[in-house]
C-alpha positions, -999 to 999 in steps of 0.1 A, spaced: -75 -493 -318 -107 -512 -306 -83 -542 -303 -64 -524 -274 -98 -506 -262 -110 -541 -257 -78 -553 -245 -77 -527 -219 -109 -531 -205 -106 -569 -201 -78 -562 -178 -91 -532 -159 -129 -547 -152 -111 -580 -131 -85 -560 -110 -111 -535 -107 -141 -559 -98 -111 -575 -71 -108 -539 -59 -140 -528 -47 -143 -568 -36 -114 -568 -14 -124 -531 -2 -157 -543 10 -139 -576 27 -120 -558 43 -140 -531 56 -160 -556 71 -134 -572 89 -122 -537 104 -162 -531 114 -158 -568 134 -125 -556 145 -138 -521 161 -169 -540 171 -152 -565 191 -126 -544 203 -160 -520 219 -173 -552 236 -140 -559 253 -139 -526 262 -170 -527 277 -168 -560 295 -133 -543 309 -148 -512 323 -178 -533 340 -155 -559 354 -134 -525 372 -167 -507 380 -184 -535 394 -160 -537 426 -168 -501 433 -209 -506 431 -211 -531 455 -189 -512 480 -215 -489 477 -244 -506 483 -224 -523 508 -218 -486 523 -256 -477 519 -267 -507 537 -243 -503 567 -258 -467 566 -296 -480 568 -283 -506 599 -262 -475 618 -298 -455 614 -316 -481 632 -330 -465 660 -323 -493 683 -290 -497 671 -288 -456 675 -298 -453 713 -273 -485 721 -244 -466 707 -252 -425 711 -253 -419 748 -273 -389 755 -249 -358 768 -276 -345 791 -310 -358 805 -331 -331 780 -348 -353 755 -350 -329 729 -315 -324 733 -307 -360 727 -336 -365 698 -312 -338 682 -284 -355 686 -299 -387 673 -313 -364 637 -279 -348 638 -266 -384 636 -285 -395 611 -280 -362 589 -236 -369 595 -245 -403 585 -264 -397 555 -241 -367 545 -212 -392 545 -225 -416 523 -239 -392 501 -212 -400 474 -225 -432 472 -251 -422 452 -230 -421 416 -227 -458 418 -264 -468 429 -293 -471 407 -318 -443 411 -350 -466 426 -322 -477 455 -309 -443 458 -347 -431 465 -354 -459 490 -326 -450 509 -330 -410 509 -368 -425 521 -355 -447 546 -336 -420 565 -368 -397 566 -388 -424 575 -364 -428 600 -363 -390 615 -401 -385 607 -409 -417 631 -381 -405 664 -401 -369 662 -434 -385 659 -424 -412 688 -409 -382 709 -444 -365 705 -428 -334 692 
C-alpha cells in the first residue's frame, strides 16, 4: 500500500509542479498580451485624436488673428457714424467669435484655453479703454 502511495505521488508531484508552471507561463504571456494590446490601443486613439487637436488650435489661433483689432476695423464697417454703436458691434464680434469657437476648448490644454479666454478680454477691455468709455 505505501508502494502505490509512493508510486502515486511520484507521478502526481511532476504533472502537478508542470501545472502550476505552465499556469504561471502562461498567465504571463496573456498579461504581455493585454499589455501590448493597451499600448496599441493607445497609440491608435492618439494617432485619430491628434488630427482633431491641431484643428483646434488651428481654429483658436485664426480666432486670436480675426480679434485683432486692426484686423477688426479693416473688415467690420461701422453701420452708422455713432462710435459706441460701432464699439458694440466690434464686442459683439468678438463675443460671436469667441462663442463659435467655444467647442474648441475639449481638445486644448487648460493653460491655452485660459490664454485665449484672456486674450479676448484683453482684447474688449483695451477697445473700451481706447474708446474712453
Amino acid at each position: 500500500m505505501e508502494d502505490k502511495l509512493l508510486e502515486s505521488i511520484a507521478y502526481i508531484l511532476p504533472a502537478a509542479v508542470t501545472g502550476f508552471v505552465a499556469y504561471y507561463m502562461f498567465n504571463g504571456f496573456i498579461k504581455n498580451k493585454n499589455s501590448e494590446k493597451k499600448l496599441e490601443l493607445f497609440a491608435a486613439k492618439r494617432k485619430d485624436s491628434l488630427p482633431i487637436k491641431l484643428q483646434a488650435y488651428e481654429r483658436l489661433l485664426l480666432f486670436c488673428e480675426r480679434i485683432n483689432p486692426v484686423k477688426m476695423l479693416v473688415r467690420i464697417q461701422p453701420l452708422s457714424t455713432d462710435t459706441n454703436a460701432y464699439l458694440q458691434l466690434l464686442i459683439g464680434n468678438i463675443e460671436q467669435e469667441f462663442e463659435h469657437n467655444l467647442v474648441q476648448q475639449i481638445y486644448i490644454s487648460n493653460d491655452t484655453w485660459t490664454a485665449i479666454y484672456a486674450s479676448k478680454s484683453a482684447v474688449i477691455l483695451n477697445t473700451f479703454r481706447f474708446s474712453g468709455t
